[in-house]
LONU-547632 format. One record per residue (C-alpha): residue in three letters; y, x, z. Coordinates in nm, 2 decimals. Layout:
BEGIN
+------+--------+--------+--------+
! code !      Y !      X !      Z !
+------+--------+--------+--------+
!  ALA !      Y !      X !      Z !
...
+------+--------+--------+--------+
//
This chain:
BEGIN
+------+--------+--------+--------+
! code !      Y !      X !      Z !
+------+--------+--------+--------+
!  UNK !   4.72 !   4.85 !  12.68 !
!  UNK !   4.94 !   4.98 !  12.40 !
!  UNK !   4.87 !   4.96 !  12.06 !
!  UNK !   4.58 !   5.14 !  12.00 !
!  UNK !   4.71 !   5.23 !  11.66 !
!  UNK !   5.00 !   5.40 !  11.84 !
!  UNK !   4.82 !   5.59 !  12.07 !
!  UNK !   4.54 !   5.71 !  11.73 !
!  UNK !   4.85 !   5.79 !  11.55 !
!  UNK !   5.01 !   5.99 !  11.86 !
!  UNK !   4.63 !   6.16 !  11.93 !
!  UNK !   4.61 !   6.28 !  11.56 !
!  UNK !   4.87 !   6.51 !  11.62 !
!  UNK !   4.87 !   6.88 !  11.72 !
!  UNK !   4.78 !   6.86 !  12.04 !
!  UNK !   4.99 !   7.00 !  12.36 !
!  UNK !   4.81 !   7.36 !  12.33 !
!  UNK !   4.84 !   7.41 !  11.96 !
!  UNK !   5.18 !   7.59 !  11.93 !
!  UNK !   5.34 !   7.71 !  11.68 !
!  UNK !   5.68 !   7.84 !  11.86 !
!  UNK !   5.97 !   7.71 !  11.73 !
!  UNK !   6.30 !   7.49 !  11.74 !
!  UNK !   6.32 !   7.40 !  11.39 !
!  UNK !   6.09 !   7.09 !  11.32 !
!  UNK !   6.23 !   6.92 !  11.67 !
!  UNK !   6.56 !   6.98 !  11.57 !
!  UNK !   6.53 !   6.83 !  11.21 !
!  UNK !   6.33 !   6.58 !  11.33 !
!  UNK !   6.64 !   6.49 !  11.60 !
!  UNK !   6.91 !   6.50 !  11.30 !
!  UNK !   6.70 !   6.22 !  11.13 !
!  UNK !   6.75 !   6.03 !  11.44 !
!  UNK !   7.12 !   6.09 !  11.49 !
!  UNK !   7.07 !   6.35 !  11.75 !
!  UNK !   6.98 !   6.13 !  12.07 !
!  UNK !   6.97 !   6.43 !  12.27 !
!  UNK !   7.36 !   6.48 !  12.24 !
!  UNK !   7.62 !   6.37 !  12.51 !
!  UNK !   7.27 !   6.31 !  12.74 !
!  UNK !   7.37 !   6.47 !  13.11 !
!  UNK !   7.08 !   6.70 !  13.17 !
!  UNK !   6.93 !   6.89 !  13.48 !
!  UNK !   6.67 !   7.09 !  13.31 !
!  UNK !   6.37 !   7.19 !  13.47 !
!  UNK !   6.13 !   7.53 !  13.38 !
!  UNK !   5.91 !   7.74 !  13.58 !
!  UNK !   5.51 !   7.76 !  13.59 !
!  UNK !   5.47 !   7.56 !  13.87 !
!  UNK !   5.64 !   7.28 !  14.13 !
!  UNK !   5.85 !   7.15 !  13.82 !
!  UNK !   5.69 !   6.85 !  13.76 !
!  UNK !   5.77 !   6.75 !  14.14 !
!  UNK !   6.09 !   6.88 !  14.11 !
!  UNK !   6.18 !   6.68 !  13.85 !
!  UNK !   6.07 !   6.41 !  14.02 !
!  UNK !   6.33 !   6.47 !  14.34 !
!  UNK !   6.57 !   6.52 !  14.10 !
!  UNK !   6.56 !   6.19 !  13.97 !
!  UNK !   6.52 !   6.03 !  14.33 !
!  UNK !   6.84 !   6.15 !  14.44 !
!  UNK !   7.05 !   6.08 !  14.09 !
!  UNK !   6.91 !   5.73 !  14.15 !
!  UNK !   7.04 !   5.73 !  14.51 !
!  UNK !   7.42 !   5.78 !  14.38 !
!  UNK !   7.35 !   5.47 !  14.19 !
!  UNK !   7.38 !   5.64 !  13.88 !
!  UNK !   7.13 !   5.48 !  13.61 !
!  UNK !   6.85 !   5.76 !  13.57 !
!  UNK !   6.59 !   5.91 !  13.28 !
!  UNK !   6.32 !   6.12 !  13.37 !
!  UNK !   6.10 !   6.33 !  13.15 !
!  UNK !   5.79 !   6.50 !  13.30 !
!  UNK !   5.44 !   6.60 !  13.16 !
!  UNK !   5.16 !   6.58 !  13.09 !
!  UNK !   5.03 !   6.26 !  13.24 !
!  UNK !   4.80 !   6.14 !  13.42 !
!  UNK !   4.63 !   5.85 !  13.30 !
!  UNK !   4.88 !   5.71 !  13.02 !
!  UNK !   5.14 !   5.92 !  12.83 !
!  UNK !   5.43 !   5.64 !  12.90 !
!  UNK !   5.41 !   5.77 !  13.22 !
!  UNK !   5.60 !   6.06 !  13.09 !
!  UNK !   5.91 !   5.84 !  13.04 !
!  UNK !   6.10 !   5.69 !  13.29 !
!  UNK !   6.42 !   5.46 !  13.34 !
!  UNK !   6.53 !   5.40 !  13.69 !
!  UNK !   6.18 !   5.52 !  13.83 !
!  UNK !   6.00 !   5.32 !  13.64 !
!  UNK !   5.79 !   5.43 !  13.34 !
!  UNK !   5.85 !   5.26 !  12.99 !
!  UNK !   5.69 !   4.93 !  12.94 !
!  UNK !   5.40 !   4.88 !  12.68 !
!  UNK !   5.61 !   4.73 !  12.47 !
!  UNK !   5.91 !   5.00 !  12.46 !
!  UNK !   5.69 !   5.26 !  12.45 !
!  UNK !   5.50 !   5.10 !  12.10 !
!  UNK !   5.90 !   5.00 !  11.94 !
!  UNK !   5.96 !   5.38 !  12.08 !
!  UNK !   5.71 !   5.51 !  11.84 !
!  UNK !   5.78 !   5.23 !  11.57 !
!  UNK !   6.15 !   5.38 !  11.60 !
!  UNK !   6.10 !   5.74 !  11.52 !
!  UNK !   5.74 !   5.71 !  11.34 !
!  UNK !   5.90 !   5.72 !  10.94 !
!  UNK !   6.09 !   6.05 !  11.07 !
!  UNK !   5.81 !   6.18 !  11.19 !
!  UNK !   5.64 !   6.15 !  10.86 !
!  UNK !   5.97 !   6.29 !  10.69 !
!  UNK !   5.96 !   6.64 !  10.89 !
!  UNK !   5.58 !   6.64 !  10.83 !
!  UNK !   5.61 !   6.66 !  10.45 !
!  UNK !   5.93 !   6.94 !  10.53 !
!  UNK !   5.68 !   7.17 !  10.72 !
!  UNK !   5.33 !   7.09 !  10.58 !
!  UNK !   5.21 !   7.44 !  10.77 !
!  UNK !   5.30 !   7.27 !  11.08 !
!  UNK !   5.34 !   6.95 !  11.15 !
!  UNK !   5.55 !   6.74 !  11.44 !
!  UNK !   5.32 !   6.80 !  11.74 !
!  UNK !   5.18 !   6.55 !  11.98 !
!  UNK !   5.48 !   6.69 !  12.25 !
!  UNK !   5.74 !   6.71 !  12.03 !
!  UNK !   5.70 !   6.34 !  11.92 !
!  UNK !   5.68 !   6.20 !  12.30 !
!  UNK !   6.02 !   6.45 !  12.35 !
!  UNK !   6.18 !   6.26 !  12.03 !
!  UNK !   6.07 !   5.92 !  12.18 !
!  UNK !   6.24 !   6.00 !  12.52 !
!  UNK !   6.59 !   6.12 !  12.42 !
!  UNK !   6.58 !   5.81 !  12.17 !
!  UNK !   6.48 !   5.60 !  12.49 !
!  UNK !   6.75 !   5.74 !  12.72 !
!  UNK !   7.03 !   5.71 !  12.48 !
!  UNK !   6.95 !   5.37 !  12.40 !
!  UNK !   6.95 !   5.27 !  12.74 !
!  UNK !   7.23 !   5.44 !  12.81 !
!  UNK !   7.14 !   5.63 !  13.10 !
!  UNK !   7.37 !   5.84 !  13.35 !
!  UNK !   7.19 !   6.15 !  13.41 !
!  UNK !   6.84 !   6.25 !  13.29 !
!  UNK !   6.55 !   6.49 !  13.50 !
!  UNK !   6.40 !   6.68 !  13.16 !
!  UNK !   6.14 !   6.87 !  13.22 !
!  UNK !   6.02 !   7.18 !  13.01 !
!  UNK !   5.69 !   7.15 !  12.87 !
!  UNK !   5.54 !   7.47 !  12.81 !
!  UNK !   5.79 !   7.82 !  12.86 !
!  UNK !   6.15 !   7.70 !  12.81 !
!  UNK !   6.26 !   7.94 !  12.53 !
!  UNK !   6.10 !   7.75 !  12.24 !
!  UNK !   6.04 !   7.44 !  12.43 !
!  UNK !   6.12 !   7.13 !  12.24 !
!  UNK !   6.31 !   7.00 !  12.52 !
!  UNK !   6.54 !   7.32 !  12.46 !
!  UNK !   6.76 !   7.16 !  12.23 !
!  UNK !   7.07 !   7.03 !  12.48 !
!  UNK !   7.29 !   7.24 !  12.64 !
!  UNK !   7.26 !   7.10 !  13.03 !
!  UNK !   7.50 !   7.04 !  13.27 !
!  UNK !   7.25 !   7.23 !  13.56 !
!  UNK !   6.91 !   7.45 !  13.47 !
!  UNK !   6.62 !   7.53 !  13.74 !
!  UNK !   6.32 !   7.74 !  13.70 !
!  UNK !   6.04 !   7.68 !  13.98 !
!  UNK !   5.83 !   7.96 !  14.06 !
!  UNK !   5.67 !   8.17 !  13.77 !
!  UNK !   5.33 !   8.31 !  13.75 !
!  UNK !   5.05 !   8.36 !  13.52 !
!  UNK !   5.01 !   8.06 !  13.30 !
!  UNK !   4.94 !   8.02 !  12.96 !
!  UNK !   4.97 !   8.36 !  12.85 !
!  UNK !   4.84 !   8.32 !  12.54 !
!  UNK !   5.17 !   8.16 !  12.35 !
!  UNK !   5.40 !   8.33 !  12.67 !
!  UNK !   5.27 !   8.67 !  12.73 !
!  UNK !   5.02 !   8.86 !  12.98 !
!  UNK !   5.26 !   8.99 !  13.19 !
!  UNK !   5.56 !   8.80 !  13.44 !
!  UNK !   5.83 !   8.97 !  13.30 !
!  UNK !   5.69 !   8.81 !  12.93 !
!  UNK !   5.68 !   8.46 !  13.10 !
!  UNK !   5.97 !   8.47 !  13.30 !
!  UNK !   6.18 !   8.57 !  12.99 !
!  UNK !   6.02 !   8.23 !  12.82 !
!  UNK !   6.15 !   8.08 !  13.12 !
!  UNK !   6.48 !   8.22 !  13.16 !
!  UNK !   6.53 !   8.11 !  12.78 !
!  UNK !   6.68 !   7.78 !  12.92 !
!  UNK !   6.98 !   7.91 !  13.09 !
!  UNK !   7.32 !   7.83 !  12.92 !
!  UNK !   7.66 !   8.02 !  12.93 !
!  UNK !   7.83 !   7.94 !  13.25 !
!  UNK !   7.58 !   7.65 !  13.33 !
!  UNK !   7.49 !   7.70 !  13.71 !
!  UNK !   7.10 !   7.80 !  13.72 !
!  UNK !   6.93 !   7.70 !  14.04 !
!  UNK !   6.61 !   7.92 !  14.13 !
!  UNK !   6.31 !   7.89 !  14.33 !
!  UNK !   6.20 !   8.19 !  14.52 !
!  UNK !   6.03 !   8.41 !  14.29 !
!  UNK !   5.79 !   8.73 !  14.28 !
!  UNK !   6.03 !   9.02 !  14.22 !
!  UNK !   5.95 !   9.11 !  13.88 !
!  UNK !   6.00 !   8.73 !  13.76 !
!  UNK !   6.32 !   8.74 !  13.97 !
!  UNK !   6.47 !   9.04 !  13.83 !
!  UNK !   6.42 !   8.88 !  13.46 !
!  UNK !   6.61 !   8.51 !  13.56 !
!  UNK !   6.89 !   8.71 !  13.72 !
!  UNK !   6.97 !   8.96 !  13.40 !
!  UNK !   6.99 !   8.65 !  13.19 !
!  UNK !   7.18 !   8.48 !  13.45 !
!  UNK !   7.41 !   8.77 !  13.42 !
!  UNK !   7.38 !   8.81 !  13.03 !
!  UNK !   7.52 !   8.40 !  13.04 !
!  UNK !   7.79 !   8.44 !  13.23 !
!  UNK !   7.59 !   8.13 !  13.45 !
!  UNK !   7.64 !   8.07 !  13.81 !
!  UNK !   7.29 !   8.15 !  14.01 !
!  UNK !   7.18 !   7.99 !  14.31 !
!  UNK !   6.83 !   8.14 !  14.47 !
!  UNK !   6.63 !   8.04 !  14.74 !
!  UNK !   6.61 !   8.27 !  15.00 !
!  UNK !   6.95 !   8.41 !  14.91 !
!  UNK !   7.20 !   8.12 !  14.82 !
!  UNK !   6.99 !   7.83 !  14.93 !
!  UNK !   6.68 !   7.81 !  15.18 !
!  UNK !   6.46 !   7.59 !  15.35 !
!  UNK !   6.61 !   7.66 !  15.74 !
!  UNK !   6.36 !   7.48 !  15.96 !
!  UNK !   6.03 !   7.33 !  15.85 !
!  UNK !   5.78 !   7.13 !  16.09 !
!  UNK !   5.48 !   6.93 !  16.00 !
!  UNK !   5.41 !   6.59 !  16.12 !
!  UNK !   5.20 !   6.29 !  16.03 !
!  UNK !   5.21 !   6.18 !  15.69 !
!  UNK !   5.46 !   6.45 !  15.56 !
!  UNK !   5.72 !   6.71 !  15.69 !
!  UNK !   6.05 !   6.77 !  15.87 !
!  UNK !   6.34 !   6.95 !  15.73 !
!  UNK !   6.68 !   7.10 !  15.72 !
!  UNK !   6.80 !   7.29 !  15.40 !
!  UNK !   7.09 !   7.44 !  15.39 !
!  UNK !   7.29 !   7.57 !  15.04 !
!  UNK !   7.66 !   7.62 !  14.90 !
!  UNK !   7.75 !   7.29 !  14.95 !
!  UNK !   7.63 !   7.29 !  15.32 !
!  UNK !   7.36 !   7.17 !  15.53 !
!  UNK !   7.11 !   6.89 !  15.51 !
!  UNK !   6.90 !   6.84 !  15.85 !
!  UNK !   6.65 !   6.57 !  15.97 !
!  UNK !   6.46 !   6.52 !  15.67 !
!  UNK !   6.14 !   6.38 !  15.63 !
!  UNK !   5.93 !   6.44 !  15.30 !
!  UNK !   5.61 !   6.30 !  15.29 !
!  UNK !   5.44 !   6.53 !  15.07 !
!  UNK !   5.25 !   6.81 !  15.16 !
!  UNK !   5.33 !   7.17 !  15.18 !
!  UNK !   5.54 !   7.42 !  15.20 !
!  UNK !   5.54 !   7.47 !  14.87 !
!  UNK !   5.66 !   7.10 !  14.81 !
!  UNK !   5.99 !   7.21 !  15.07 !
!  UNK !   6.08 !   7.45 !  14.84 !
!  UNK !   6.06 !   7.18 !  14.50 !
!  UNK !   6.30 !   7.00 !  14.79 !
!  UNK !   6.56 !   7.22 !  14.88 !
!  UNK !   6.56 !   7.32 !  14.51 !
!  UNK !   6.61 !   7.00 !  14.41 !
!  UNK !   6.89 !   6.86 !  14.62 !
!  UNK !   7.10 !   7.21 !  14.53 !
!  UNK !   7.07 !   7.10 !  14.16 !
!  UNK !   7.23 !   6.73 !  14.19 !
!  UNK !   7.47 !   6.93 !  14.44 !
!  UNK !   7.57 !   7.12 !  14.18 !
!  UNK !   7.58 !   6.84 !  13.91 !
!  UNK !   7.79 !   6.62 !  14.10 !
!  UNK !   7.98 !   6.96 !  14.23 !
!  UNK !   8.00 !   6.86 !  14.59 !
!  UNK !   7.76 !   6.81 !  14.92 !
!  UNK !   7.57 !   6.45 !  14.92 !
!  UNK !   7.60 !   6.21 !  15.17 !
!  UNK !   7.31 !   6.31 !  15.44 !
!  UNK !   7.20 !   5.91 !  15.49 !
!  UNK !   7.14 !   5.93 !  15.08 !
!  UNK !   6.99 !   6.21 !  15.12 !
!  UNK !   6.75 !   6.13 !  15.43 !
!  UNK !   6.65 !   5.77 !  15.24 !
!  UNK !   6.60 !   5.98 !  14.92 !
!  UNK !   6.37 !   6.21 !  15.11 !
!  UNK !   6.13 !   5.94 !  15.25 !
!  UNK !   6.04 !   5.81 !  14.93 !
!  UNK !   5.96 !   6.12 !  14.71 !
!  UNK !   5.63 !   6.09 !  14.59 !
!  UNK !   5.45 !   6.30 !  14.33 !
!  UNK !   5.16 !   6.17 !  14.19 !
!  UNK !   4.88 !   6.43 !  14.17 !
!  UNK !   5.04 !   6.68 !  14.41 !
!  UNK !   4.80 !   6.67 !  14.71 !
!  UNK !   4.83 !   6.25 !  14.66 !
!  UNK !   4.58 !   6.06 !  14.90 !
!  UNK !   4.40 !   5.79 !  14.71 !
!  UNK !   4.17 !   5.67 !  14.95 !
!  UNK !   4.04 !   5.66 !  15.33 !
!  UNK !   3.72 !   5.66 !  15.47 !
!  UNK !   3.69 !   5.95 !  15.35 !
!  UNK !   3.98 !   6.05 !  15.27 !
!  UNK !   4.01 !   6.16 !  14.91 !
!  UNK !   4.30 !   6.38 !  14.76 !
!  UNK !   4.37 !   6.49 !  14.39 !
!  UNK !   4.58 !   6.73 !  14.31 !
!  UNK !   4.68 !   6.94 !  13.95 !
!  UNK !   4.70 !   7.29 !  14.06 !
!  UNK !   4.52 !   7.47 !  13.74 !
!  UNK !   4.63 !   7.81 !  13.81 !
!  UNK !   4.58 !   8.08 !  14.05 !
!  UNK !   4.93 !   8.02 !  14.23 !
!  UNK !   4.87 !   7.68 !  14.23 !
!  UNK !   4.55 !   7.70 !  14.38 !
!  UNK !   4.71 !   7.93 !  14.65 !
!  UNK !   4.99 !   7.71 !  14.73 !
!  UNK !   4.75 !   7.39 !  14.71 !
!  UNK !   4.52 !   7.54 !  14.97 !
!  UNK !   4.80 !   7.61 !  15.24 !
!  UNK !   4.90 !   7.24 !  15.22 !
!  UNK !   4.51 !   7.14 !  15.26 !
!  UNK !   4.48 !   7.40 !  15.57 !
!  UNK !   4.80 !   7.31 !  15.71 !
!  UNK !   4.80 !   6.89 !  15.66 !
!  UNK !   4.43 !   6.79 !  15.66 !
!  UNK !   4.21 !   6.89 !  15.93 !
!  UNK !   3.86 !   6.85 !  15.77 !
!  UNK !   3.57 !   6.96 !  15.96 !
!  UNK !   3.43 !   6.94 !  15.59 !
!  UNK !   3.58 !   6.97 !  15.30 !
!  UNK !   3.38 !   6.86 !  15.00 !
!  UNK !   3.57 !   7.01 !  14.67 !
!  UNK !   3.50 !   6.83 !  14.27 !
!  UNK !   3.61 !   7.09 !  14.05 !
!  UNK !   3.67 !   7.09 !  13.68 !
!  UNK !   3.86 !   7.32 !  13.48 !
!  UNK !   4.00 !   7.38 !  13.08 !
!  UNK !   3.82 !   7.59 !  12.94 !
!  UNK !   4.15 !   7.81 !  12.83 !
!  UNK !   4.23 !   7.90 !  13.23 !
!  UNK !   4.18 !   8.18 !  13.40 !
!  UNK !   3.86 !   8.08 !  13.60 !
!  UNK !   3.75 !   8.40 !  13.75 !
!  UNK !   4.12 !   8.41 !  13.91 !
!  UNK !   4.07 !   8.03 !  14.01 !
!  UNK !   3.73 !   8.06 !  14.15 !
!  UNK !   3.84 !   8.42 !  14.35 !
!  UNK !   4.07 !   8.17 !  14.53 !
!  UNK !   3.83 !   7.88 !  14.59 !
!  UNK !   3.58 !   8.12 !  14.74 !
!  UNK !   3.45 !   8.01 !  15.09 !
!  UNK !   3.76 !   7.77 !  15.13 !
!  UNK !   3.50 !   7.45 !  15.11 !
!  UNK !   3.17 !   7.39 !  15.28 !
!  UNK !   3.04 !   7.15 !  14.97 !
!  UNK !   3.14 !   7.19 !  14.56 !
!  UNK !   3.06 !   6.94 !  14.35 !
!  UNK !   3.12 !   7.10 !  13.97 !
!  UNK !   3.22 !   6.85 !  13.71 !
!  UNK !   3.39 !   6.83 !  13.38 !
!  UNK !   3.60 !   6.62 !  13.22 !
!  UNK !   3.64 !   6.40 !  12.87 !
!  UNK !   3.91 !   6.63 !  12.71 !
!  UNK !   3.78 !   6.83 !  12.46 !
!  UNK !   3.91 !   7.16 !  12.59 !
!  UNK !   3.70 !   7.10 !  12.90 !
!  UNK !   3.50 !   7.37 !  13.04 !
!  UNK !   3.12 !   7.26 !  13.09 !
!  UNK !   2.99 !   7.16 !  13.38 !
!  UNK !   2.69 !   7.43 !  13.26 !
!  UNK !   2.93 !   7.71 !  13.19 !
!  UNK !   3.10 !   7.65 !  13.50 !
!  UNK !   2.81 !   7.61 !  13.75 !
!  UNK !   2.71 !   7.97 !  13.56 !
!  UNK !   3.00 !   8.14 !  13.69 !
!  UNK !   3.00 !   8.01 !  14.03 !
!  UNK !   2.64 !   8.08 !  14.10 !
!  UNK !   2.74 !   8.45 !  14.04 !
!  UNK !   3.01 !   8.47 !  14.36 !
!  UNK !   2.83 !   8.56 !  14.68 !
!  UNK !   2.97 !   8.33 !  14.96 !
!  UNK !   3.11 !   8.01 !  14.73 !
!  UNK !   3.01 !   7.76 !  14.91 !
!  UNK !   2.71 !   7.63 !  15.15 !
!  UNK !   2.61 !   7.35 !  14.91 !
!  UNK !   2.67 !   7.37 !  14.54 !
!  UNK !   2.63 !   7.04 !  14.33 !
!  UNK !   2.63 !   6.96 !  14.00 !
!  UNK !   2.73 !   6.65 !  13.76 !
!  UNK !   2.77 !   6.57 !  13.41 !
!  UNK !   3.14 !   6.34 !  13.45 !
!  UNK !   3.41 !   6.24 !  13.71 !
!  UNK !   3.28 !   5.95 !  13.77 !
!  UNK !   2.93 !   6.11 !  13.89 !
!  UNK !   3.11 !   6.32 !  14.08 !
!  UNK !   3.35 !   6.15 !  14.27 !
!  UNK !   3.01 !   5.92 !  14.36 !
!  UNK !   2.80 !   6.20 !  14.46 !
!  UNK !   3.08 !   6.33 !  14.66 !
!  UNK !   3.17 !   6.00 !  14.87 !
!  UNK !   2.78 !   6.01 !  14.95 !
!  UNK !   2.78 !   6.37 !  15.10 !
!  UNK !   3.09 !   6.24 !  15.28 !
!  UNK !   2.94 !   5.96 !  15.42 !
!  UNK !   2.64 !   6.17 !  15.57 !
!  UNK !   2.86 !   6.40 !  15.70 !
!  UNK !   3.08 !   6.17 !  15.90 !
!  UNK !   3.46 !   6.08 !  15.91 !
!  UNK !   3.55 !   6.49 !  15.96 !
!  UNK !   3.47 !   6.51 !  15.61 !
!  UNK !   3.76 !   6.50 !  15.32 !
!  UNK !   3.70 !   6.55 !  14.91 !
!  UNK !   3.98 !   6.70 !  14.75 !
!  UNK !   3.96 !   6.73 !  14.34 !
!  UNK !   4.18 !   7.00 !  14.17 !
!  UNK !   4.14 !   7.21 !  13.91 !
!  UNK !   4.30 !   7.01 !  13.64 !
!  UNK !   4.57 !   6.73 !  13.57 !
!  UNK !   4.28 !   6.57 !  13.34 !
!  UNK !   4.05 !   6.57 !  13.61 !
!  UNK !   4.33 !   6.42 !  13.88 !
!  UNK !   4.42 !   6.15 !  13.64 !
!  UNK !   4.03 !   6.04 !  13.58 !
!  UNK !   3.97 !   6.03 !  13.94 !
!  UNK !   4.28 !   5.81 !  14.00 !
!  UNK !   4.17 !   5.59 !  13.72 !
!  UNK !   3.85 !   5.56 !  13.84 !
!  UNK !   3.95 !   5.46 !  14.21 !
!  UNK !   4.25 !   5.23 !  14.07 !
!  UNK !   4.05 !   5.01 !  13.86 !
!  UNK !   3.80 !   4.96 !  14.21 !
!  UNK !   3.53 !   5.17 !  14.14 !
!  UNK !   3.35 !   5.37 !  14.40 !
!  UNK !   3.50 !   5.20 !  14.69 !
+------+--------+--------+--------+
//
């Protein structure tokens, strides 16, 4: 484990949802450290959902032209070094703790410069991976934007490619209550005359990303317009494809995530490095890139006998688009759900979703401290007429994932556990399973 002094240190900072919107203490922090961030090649990735396993493809298929790669994704979850990646690989113990050692007296610096508002927890992590990729050097770097885009601290580059994922309601209280609000927020990482690839969006998001296309003077490329998913089948263990875009056609390939939602982070994906490299990848590179995406947390299979999947969708979207896959790629007979939100989501939207989708609940919480109560939660869900047959309770994860294995096992092998609800609550129930518990 890393220094536990590292990790205090980094956990006494403004946490991840304590904002105070701006560019100024990330960018004075960066001039301390001789601007990392500069002469880094970027794609950079916004959008309220998909973007963490977009980033993710990205990176795959920069690695496949043998270019050395960064990556830059969040949150994590089970240890923040996963958050920073060199060829694939996250940061070792020991780079992550000389990481920190590194950029730790300037953190300290900008601290006394902005006493009102000190570095944040994110904006440290960001510092410590542009440090880590310049260092390195590395070729080409997947960033990924934290929270909105606009006033992200990853907003301080100018990229060679940006791509929003799809927008929707999510944290609305630092982006706005509306998708126009949000998709401006989003839209603030488009460049002048830097191409901007786009997932399909709802139309009132869409309208927003292509005024400031227009307003940049920057190249757009949309699904369903300049770039779609042609042909999608579903197999075992994954998904065929063929995706087509400016740069041409890509058919035969097989993604083995679940989805149609993750398609779309593909085809996305591949027409960003297209347009990096400025030219139509080899379709072998292409077909071995595909088979080895993975995306921890998305719909991710830990177990069998019973099968048990985690996934992070924490929004009402999310939840939509995390339901198709489960209808579409698992045929439970019953599906036992462990659910556990932040307290700071919109539940009622969450559970409207999650109505009468699974035969067996099992409500839970987790150990972060913005963790909605199991008490508060089993509260609301009691309320909805029609939630599920069987309604458990437990105090932890832990508890739950064991309760939950136990209804399985009376049920039979038709039976399937699927946690979502939170990326806290998919990266306790990974930990849990990894280090061999409730096997």
């Amino acid at each position: 484990m890393v220094n536990s002094d590292v990790m205090a240190a980094l956990a006494s900072r403004w946490p991840e949802n304590k904002i105070n919107p701006s560019l100024d203490r990330i960018k004075l922090l960066l001039d301390y450290l001789g601007n990392p961030q500069e002469g880094l090649k970027v794609i950079h990735i916004a959008g309220t959902n998909g973007k963490t396993s977009t980033s993710r493809m990205v990176e795959r298929l920069l690695r496949s032209l043998d270019l050395r790669t960064g990556l830059y994704t969040s949150p994590h979850l089970i240890h923040p070094r996963e958050r920073i990646c060199i060829d694939g690989e996250s940061v070792n113990e020991n780079s992550f703790e000389e990481l920190y050692k590194h950029v730790e007296p300037f953190l300290y610096l900008v601290d006394e410069k902005t006493p009102d508002s000190p570095i944040t927890f994110f904006e440290a992590l960001t510092a410590m991976a542009f440090v880590s990729f310049a260092d390195t050097p590395v070729d080409a770097v997947s960033l990924e934007v934290g929270m909105g885009g606009r006033w992200d601290a990853t907003n301080v580059l100018t990229p060679l490619v940006s791509v929003i994922t799809p927008v929707d309601l999510d944290h609305q209280e630092f982006l706005g209550n509306t998708i126009e609000k949000i998709a401006f927020e989003k839209a603030g990482i488009i460049k002048s005359n830097v191409p901007v690839i786009v997932s399909q969006q709802v139309k009132d998001a869409a309208k927003v990303i292509l005024a400031t296309a227009i307003e940049h003077n920057a190249p757009i490329m949309r699904e369903g317009i300049e770039l779609d998913v042609l042909e999608r089948s579903v197999g075992v263990g994954g998904q065929q494809l063929t995706i087509a875009n400016p740069y041409g056609t890509h058919a035969d390939l097989f993604l083995p995530l679940f989805g149609k939602h993750q398609a779309s982070n593909a085809a996305v994906a591949l027409t960003a490095v297209e347009a990096f490299v400025d030219r139509q990848l080899d379709n072998e590179l292409v077909q071995e890139s595909f088979s080895e995406f993975s995306s921890p947390g998305r719909l991710q299979v830990l177990k069998r006998n019973p099968t048990i999947v985690i996934d992070a969708a924490h929004n009402s979207a999310g939840i939509r688009a995390t339901k198709q896959g489960i209808e579409e790629s698992f045929k439970f007979d019953n599906l036992i759900l462990i659910l556990a939100f932040m307290a700071d989501k919109d539940i009622e939207e969450i559970l409207k979703e999650l109505t009468g989708f699974a035969q067996v609940v099992v409500l839970t919480q987790t150990k972060s401290a913005r963790a909605m109560s199991t008490a508060a939660l089993e509260k609301q869900v009691i309320n909805i007429s029609g939630f599920a047959a069987r309604i458990e309770v437990s105090d932890n994860s832990d508890e739950a994932l064991t309760k939950s294995i136990q209804i399985a096992n009376e049920l039979g092998n038709s039976a399937g556990i699927i946690a979502l609800g939170s990326v806290v609550l998919a990266g306790e129930i990974a930990s849990i399973l990894k280090v061999g518990k409730n096997k």
